[in-house]
C-alpha positions as protocol buffer text, in pm:
chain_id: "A"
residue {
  index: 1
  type: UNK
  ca { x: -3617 y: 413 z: 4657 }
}
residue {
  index: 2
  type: UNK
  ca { x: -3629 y: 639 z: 4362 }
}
residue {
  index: 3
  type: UNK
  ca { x: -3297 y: 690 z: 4150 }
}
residue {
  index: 4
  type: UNK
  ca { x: -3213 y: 1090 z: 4079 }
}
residue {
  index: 5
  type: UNK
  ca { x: -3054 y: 1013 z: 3695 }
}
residue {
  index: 6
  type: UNK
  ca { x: -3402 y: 1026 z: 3536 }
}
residue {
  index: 7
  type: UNK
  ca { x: -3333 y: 1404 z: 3401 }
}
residue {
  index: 8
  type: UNK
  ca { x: -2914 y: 1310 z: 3360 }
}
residue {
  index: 9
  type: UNK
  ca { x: -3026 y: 1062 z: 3089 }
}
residue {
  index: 10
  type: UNK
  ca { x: -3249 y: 1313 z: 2915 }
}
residue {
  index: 11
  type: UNK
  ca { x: -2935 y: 1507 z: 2843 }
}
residue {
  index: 12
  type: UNK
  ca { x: -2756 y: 1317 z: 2794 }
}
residue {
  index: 13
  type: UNK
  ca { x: -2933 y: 1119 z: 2493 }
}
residue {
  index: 14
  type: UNK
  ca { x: -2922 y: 1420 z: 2278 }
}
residue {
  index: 15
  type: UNK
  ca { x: -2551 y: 1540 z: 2352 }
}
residue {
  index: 16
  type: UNK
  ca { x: -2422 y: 1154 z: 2222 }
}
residue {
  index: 17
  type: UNK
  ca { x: -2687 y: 1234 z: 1914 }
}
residue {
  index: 18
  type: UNK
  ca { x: -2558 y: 1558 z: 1853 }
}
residue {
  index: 19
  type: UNK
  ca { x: -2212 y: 1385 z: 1839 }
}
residue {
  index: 20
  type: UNK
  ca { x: -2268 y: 1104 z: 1668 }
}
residue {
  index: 21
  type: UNK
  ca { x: -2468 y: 1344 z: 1344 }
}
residue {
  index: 22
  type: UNK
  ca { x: -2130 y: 1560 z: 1367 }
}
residue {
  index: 23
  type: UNK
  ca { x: -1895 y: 1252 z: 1316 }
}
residue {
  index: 24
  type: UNK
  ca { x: -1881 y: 1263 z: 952 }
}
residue {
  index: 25
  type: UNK
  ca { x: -1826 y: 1628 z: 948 }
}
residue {
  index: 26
  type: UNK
  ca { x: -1567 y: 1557 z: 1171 }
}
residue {
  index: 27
  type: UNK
  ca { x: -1444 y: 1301 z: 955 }
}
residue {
  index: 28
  type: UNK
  ca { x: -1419 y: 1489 z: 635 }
}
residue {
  index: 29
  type: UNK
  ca { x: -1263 y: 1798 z: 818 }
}
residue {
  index: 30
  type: UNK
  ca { x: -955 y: 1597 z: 917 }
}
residue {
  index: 31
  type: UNK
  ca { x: -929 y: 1433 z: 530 }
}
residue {
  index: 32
  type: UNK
  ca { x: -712 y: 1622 z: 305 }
}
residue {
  index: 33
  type: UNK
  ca { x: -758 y: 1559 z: -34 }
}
residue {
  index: 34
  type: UNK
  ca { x: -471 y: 1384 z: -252 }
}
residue {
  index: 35
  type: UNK
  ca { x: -323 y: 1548 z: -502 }
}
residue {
  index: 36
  type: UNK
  ca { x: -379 y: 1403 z: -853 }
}
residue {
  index: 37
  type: UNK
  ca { x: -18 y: 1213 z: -1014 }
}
residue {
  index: 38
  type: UNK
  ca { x: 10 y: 1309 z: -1350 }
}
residue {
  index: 39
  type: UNK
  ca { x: 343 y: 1102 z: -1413 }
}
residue {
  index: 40
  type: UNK
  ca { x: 507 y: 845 z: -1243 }
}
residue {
  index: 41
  type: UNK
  ca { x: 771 y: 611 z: -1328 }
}
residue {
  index: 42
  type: UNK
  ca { x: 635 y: 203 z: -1318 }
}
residue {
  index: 43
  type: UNK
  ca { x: 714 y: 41 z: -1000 }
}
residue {
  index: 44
  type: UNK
  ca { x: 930 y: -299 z: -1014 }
}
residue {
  index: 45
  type: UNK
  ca { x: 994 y: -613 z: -797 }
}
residue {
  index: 46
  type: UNK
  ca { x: 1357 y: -567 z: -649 }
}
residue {
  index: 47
  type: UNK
  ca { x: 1563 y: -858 z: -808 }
}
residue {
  index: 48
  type: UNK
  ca { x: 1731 y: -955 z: -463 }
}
residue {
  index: 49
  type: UNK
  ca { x: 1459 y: -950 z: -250 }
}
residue {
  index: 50
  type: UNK
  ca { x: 1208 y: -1155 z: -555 }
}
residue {
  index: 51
  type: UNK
  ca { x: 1517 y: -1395 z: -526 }
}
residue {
  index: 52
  type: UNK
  ca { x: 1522 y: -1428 z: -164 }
}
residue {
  index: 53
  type: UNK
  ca { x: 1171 y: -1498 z: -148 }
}
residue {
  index: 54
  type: UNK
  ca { x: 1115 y: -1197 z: 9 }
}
residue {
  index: 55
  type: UNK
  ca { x: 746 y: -996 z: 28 }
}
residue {
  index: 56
  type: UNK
  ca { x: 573 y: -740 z: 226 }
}
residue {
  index: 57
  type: UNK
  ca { x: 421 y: -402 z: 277 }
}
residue {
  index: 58
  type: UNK
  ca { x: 636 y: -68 z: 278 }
}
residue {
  index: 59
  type: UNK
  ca { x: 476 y: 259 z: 405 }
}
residue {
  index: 60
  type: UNK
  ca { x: 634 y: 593 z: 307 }
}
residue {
  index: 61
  type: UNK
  ca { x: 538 y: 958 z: 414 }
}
residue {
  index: 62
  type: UNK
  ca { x: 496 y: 1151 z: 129 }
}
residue {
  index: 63
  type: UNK
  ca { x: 563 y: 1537 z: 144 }
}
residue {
  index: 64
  type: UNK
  ca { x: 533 y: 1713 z: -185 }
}
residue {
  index: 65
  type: UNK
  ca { x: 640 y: 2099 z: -266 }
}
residue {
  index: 66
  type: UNK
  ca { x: 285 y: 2148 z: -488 }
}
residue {
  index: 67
  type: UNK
  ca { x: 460 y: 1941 z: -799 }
}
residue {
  index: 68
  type: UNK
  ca { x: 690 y: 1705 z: -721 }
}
residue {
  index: 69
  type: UNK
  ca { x: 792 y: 1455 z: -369 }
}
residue {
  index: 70
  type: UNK
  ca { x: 1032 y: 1695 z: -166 }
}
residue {
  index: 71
  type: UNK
  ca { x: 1054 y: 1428 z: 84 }
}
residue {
  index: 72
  type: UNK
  ca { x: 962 y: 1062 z: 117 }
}
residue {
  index: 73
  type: UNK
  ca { x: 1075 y: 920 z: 419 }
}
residue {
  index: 74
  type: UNK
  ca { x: 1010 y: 485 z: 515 }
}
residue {
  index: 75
  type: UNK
  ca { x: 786 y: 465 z: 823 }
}
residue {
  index: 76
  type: UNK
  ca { x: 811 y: 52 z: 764 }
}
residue {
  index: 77
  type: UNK
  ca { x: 890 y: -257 z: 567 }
}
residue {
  index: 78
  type: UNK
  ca { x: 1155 y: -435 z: 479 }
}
residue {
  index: 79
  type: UNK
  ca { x: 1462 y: -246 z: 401 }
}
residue {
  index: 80
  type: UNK
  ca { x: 1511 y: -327 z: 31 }
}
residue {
  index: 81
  type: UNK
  ca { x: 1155 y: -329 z: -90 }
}
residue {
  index: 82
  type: UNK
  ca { x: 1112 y: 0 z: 127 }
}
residue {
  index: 83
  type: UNK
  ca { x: 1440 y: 129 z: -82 }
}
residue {
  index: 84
  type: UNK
  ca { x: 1257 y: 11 z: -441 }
}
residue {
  index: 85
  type: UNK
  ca { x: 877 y: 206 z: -359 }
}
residue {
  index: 86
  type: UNK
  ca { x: 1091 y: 560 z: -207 }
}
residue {
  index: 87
  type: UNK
  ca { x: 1295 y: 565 z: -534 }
}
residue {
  index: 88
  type: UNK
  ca { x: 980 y: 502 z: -735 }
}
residue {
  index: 89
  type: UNK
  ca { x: 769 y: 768 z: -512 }
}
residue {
  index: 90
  type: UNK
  ca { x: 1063 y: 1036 z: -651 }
}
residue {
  index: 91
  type: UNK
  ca { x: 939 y: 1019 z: -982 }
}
residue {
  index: 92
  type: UNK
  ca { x: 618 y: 1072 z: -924 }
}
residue {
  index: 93
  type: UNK
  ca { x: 463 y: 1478 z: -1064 }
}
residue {
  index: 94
  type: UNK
  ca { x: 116 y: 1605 z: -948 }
}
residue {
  index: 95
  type: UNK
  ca { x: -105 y: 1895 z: -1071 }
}
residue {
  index: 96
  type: UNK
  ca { x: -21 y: 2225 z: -882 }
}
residue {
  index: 97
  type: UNK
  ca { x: -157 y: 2190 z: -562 }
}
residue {
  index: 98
  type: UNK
  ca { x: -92 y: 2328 z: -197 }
}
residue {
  index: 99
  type: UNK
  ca { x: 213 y: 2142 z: 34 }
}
residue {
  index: 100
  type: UNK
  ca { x: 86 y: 1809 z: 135 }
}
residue {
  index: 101
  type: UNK
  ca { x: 161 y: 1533 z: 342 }
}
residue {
  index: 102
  type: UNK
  ca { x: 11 y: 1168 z: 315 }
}
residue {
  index: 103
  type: UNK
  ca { x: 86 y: 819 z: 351 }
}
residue {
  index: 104
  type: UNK
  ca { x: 143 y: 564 z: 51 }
}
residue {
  index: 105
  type: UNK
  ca { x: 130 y: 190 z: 92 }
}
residue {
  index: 106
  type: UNK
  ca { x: 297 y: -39 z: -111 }
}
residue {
  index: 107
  type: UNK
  ca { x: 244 y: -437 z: -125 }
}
residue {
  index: 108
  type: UNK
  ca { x: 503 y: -667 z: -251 }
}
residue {
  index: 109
  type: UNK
  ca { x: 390 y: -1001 z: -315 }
}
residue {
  index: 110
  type: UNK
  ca { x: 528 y: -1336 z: -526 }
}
residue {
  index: 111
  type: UNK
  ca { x: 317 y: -1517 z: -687 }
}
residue {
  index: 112
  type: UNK
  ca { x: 356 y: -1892 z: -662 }
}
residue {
  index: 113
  type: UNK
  ca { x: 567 y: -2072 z: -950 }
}
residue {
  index: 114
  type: UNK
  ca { x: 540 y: -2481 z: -1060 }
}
residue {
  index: 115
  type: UNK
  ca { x: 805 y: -2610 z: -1324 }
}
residue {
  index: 116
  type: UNK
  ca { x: 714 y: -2892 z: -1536 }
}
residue {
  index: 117
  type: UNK
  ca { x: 890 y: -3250 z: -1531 }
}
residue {
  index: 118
  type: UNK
  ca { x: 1146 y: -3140 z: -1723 }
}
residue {
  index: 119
  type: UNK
  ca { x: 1219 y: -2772 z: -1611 }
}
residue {
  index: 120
  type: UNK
  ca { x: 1160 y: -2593 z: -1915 }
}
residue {
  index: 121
  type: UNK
  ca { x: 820 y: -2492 z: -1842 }
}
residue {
  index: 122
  type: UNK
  ca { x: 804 y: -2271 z: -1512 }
}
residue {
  index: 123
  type: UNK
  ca { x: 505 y: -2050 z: -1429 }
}
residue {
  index: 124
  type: UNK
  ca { x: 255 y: -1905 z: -1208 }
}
residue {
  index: 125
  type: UNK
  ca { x: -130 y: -1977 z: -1202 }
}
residue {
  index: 126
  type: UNK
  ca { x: -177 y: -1563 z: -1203 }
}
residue {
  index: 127
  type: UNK
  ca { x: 0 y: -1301 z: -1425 }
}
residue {
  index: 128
  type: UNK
  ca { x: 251 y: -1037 z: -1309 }
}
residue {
  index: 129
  type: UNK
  ca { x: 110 y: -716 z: -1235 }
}
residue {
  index: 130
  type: UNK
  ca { x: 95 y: -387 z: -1080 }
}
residue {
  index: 131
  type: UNK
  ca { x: -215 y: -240 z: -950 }
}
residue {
  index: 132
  type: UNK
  ca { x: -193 y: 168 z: -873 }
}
residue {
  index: 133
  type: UNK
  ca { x: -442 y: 352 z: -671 }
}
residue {
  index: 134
  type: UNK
  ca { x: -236 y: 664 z: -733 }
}
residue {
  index: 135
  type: UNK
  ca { x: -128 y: 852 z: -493 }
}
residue {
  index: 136
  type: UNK
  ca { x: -237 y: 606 z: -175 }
}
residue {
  index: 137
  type: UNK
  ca { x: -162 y: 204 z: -267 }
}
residue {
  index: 138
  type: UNK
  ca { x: 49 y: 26 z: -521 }
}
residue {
  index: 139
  type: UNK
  ca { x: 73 y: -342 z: -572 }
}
residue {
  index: 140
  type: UNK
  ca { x: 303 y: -499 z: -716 }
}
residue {
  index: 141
  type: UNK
  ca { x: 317 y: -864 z: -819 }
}
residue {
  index: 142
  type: UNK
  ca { x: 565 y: -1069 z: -959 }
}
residue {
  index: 143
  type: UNK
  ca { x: 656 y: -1442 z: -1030 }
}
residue {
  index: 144
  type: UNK
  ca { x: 834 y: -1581 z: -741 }
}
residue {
  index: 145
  type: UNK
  ca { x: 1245 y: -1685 z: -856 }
}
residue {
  index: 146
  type: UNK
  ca { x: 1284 y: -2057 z: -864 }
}
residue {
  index: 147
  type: UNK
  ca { x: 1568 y: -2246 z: -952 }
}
residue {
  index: 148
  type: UNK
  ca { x: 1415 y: -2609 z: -1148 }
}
residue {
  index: 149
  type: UNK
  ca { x: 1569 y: -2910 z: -1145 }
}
residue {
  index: 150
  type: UNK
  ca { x: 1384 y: -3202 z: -1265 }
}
residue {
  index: 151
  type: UNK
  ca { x: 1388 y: -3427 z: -934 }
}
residue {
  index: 152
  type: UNK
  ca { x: 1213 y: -3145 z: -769 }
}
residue {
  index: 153
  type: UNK
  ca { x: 997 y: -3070 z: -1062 }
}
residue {
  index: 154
  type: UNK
  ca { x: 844 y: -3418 z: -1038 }
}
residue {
  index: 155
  type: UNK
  ca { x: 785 y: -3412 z: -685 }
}
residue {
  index: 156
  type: UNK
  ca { x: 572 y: -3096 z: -738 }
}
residue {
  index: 157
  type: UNK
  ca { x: 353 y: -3290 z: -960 }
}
C-alpha cells in the first residue's frame, strides 16, 4: 500500500522554509521604533503605597503628539503606583518624531529593611535606586517603611 503525500511533503518543506527566513522581516516590520526622551522628570516611590508595603508592575499606553505624552492611559497595576508612573510619563519630552504609540512598564519594588537592637540603625542590604530604559521600563526601588521597636528588633537578629 503506497501513501500519495510523497510530492505534498515536497511542497510543503519549502513553503514552512520560505516562512520561517521571512519571520524576522516580519518581525521588524511590525516594530516601531521609540522615540528618544530627552527630559523627564525622576520617578519616585509613592509614600502610601511604600508604607503599606505595597509593590508591583504598572503598564501605561503611551501616545505622544511628536514632542510631548498627549495621552497616557493605565492598562494595569495597582491603582496608586499606576497614578505615580502616568504623572511621571507627563513629563517626559522626545526629539521630533512622527505620532506614536507604545507601551511602558514600570516595576515597583521594596527592598527589605533590618533595624538594629536598639532601633536607631534601620537599613536595607541594597541601595535605593531607579533604573530607566527610557522610553520602555523603569524601576524603581526603594527601602521598604518599617516602624522599629526594640523587642522586634532583637527578634530579627
Amino acid at each position: 500500500m503506497s501513501k500519495s503525500h510523497g510530492p505534498r511533503s515536497r511542497v510543503t518543506v519549502p513553503l514552512v522554509l520560505s516562512i520561517f527566513a521571512m519571520a524576522p522581516l516580519i518581525g521588524s516590520a511590525q516594530q516601531t521604533d521609540l522615540p528618544k526622551v530627552v527630559s523627564a522628570s525622576v520617578p519616585f516611590y509613592p509614600q502610601i503605597p511604600r508604607h503599606g508595603h505595597i509593590e508591583g508592575v504598572v503598564r501605561l499606553r503611551v501616545l505622544t503628539d511628536g514632542a510631548r505624552v498627549a495621552n497616557a492611559q493605565i492598562e494595569s497595576g495597582q491603582p496608586m503606583l499606576a497614578q505615580a508612573a502616568q504623572e511621571n510619563v507627563k513629563t517626559w519630552r522626545f526629539e521630533t518624531h512622527d505620532r506614536t504609540s507604545f507601551e511602558v512598564t514600570f516595576r515597583y519594588q521594596l527592598l527589605q529593611t533590618t533595624c538594629d537592637a536598639t532601633c536607631k540603625k534601620c537599613e536595607s542590604a541594597e541601595r535605593p535606586s531607579i533604573l530607566l530604559k527610557l522610553p520602555g521600563e523603569v524601576e524603581v526601588n526603594a527601602e521598604e517603611a518599617v516602624v522599629c521597636s526594640a523587642s522586634a528588633a532583637k527578634k530579627q537578629q
